[in-house]
MARDREN-166769 format. One record per residue (C-alpha): y, x, z. Coordinates in nm, 2 decimals, padded with zeros to 4 digits, m for minus. Example, Ala and Ser with C-alpha at 12.3 -4.5 7.8 and 13.67 -1.06 7.14 Angstrom:
// residues 2
<pt><north>m00.45</north><east>01.23</east><up>00.78</up></pt>
<pt><north>m00.11</north><east>01.37</east><up>00.71</up></pt>
This chain:
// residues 136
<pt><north>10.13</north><east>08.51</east><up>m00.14</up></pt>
<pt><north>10.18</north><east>08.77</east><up>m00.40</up></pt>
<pt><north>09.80</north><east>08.75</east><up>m00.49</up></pt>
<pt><north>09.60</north><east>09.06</east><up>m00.54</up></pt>
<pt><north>09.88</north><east>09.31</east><up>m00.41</up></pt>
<pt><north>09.94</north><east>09.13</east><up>m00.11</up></pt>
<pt><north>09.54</north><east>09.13</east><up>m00.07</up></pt>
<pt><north>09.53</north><east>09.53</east><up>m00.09</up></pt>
<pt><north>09.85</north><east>09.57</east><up>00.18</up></pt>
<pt><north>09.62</north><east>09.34</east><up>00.42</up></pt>
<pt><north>09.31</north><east>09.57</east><up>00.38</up></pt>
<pt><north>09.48</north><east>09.91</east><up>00.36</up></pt>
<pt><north>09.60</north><east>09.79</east><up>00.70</up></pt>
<pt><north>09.20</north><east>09.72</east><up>00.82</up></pt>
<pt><north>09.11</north><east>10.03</east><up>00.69</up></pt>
<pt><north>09.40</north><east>10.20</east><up>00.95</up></pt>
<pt><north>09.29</north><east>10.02</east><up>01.23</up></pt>
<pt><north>08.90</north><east>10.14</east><up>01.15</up></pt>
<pt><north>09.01</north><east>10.48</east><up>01.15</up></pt>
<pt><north>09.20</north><east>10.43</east><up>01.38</up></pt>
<pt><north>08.90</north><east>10.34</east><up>01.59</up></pt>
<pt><north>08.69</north><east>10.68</east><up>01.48</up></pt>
<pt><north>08.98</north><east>10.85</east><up>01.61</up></pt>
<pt><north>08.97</north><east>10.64</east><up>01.94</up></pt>
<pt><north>08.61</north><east>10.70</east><up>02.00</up></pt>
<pt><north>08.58</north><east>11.04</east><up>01.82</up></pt>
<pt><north>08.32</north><east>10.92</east><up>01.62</up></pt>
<pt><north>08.47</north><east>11.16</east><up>01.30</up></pt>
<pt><north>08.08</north><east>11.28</east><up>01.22</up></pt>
<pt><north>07.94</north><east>10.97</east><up>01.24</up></pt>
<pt><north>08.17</north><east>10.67</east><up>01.16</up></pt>
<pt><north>08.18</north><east>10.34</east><up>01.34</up></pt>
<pt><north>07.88</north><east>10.14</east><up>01.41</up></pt>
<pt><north>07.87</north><east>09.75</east><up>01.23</up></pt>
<pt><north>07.88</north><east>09.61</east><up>01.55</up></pt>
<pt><north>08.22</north><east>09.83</east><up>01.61</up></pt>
<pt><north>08.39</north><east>09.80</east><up>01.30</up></pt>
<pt><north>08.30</north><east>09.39</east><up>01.38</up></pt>
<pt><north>08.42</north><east>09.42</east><up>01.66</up></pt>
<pt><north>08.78</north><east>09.58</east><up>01.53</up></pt>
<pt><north>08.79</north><east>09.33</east><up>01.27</up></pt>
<pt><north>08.74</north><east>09.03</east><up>01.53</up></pt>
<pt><north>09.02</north><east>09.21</east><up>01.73</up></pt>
<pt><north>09.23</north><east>09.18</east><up>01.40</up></pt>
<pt><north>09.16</north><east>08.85</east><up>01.34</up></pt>
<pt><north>09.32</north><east>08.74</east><up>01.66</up></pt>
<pt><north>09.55</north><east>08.92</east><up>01.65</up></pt>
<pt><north>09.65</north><east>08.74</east><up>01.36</up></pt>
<pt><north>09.60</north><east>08.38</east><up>01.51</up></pt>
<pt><north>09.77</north><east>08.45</east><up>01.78</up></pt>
<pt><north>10.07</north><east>08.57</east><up>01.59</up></pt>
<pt><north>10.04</north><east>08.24</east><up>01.38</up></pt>
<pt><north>10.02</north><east>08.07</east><up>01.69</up></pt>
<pt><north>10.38</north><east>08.21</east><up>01.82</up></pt>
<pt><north>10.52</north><east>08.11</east><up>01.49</up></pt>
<pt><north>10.41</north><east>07.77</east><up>01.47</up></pt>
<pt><north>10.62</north><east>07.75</east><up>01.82</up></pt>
<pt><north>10.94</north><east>07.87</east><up>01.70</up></pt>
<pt><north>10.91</north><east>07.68</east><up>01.38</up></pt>
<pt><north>10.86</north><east>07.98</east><up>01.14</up></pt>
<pt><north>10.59</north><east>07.77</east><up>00.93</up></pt>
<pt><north>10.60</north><east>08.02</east><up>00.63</up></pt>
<pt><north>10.53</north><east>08.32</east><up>00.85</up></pt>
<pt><north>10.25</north><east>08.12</east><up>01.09</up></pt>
<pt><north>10.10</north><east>08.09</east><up>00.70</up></pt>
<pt><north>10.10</north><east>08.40</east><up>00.63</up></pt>
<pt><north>09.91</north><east>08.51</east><up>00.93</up></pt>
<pt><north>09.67</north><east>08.22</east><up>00.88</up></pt>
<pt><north>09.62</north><east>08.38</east><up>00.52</up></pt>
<pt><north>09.57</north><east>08.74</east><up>00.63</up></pt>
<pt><north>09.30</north><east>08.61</east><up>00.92</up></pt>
<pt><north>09.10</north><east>08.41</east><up>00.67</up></pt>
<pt><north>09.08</north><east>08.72</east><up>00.46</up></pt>
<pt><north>08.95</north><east>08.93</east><up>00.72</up></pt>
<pt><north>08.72</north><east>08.67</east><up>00.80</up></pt>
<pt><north>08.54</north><east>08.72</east><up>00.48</up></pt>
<pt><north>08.42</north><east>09.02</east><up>00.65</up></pt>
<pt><north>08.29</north><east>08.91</east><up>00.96</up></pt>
<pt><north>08.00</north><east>08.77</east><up>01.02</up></pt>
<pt><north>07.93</north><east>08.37</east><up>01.04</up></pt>
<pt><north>07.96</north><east>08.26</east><up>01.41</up></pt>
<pt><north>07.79</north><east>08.00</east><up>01.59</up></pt>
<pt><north>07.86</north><east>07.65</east><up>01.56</up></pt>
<pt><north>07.96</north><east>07.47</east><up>01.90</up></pt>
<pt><north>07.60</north><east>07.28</east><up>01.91</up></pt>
<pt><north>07.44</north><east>07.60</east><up>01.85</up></pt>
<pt><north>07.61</north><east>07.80</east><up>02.11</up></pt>
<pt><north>07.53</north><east>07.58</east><up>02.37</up></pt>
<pt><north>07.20</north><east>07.54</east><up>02.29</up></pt>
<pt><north>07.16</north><east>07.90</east><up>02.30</up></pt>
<pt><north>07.34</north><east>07.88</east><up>02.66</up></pt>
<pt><north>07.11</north><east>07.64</east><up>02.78</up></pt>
<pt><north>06.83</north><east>07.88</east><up>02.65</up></pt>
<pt><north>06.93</north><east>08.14</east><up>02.85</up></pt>
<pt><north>07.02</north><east>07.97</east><up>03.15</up></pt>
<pt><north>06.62</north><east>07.81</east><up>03.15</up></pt>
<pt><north>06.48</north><east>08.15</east><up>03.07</up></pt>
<pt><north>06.63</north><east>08.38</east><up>03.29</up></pt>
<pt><north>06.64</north><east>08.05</east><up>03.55</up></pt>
<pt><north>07.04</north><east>08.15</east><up>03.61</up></pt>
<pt><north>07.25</north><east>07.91</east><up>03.81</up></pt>
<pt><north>07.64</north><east>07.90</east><up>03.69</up></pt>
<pt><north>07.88</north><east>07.83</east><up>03.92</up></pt>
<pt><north>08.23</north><east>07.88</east><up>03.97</up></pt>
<pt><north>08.20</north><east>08.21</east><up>04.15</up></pt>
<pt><north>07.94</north><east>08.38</east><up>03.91</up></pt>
<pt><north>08.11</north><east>08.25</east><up>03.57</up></pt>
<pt><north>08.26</north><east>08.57</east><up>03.46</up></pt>
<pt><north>07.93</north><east>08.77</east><up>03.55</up></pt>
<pt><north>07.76</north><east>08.49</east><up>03.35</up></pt>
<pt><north>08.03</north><east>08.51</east><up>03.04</up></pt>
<pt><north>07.95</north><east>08.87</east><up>03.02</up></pt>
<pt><north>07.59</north><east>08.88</east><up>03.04</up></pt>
<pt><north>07.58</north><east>08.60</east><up>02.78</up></pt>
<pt><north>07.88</north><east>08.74</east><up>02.49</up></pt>
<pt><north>07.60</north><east>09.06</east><up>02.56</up></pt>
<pt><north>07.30</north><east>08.89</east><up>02.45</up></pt>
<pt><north>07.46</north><east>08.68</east><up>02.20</up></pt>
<pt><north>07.66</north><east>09.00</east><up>02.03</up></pt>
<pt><north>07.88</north><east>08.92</east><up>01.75</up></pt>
<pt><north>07.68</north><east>08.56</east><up>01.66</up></pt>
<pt><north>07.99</north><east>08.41</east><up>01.92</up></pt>
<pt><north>08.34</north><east>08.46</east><up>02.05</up></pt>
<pt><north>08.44</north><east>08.54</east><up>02.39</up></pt>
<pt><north>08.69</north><east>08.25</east><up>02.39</up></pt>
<pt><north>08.40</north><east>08.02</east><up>02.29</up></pt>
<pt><north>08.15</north><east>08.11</east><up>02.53</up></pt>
<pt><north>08.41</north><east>08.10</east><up>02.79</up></pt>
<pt><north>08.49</north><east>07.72</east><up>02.72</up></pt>
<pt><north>08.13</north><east>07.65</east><up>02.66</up></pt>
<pt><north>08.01</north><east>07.77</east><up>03.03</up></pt>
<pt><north>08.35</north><east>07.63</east><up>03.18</up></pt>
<pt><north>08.20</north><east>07.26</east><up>03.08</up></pt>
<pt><north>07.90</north><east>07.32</east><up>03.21</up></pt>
<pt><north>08.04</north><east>07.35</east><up>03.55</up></pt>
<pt><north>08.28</north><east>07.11</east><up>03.52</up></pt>
């Protein structure tokens, strides 16, 4: 990486794709809420792995690294997520409390009503794979 300079091209980029967002929602008065401008950066940040993850296939390590690079900076800016133990705890939690049964035919409604609750604490992805074991 060119250090410093590469650093400021990564987060001039962010800070196009958070205005870009204003613009989106028309929020020009106001500016984006945290939990939107997380929610852009977590967008971000996968788009980045995902990009890494297409050049790891085709062999382009150098590139696949310098996606890896640009989502680890951006991470610096989200928030800490839950560890795997902790997100399933706070699944099982939720499931006691609200006395919810998961099955195959709910799981999506499920998904949804906890990545609500939970907010930016977890990923999508993860709380997908976590309530996928449950039924399995």
């Amino acid at each position: 990486m060119d250090g410093k300079k590469e650093d400021a091209t990564i987060l001039r980029g962010l800070k196009s794709a958070l205005q870009n967002e204003v613009i989106n929602l028309q929020k020009q008065a106001t500016g984006l809420s945290e939990q939107e401008s997380i929610s852009v950066l977590k967008k971000e940040a996968k788009k980045r792995q995902e990009s890494a993850d297409l050049y790891l296939k085709v062999g382009e390590q150098e590139r696949c690294n310098k996606e890896l690079y640009e989502k680890q900076l951006i991470s610096i800016y989200l928030p800490e997520e839950m560890s795997q133990e902790e997100l399933e705890a706070k699944i099982d939690e939720i499931v006691h409390r609200d006395s919810l049964e998961i099955t195959q035919q709910n799981m999506g409604q499920m998904i949804g009503k906890i990545k609500k609750e939970l907010g930016n604490q977890a990923d999508g992805g993860a709380i997908a794979n976590a309530i996928k074991r449950r039924i399995a």
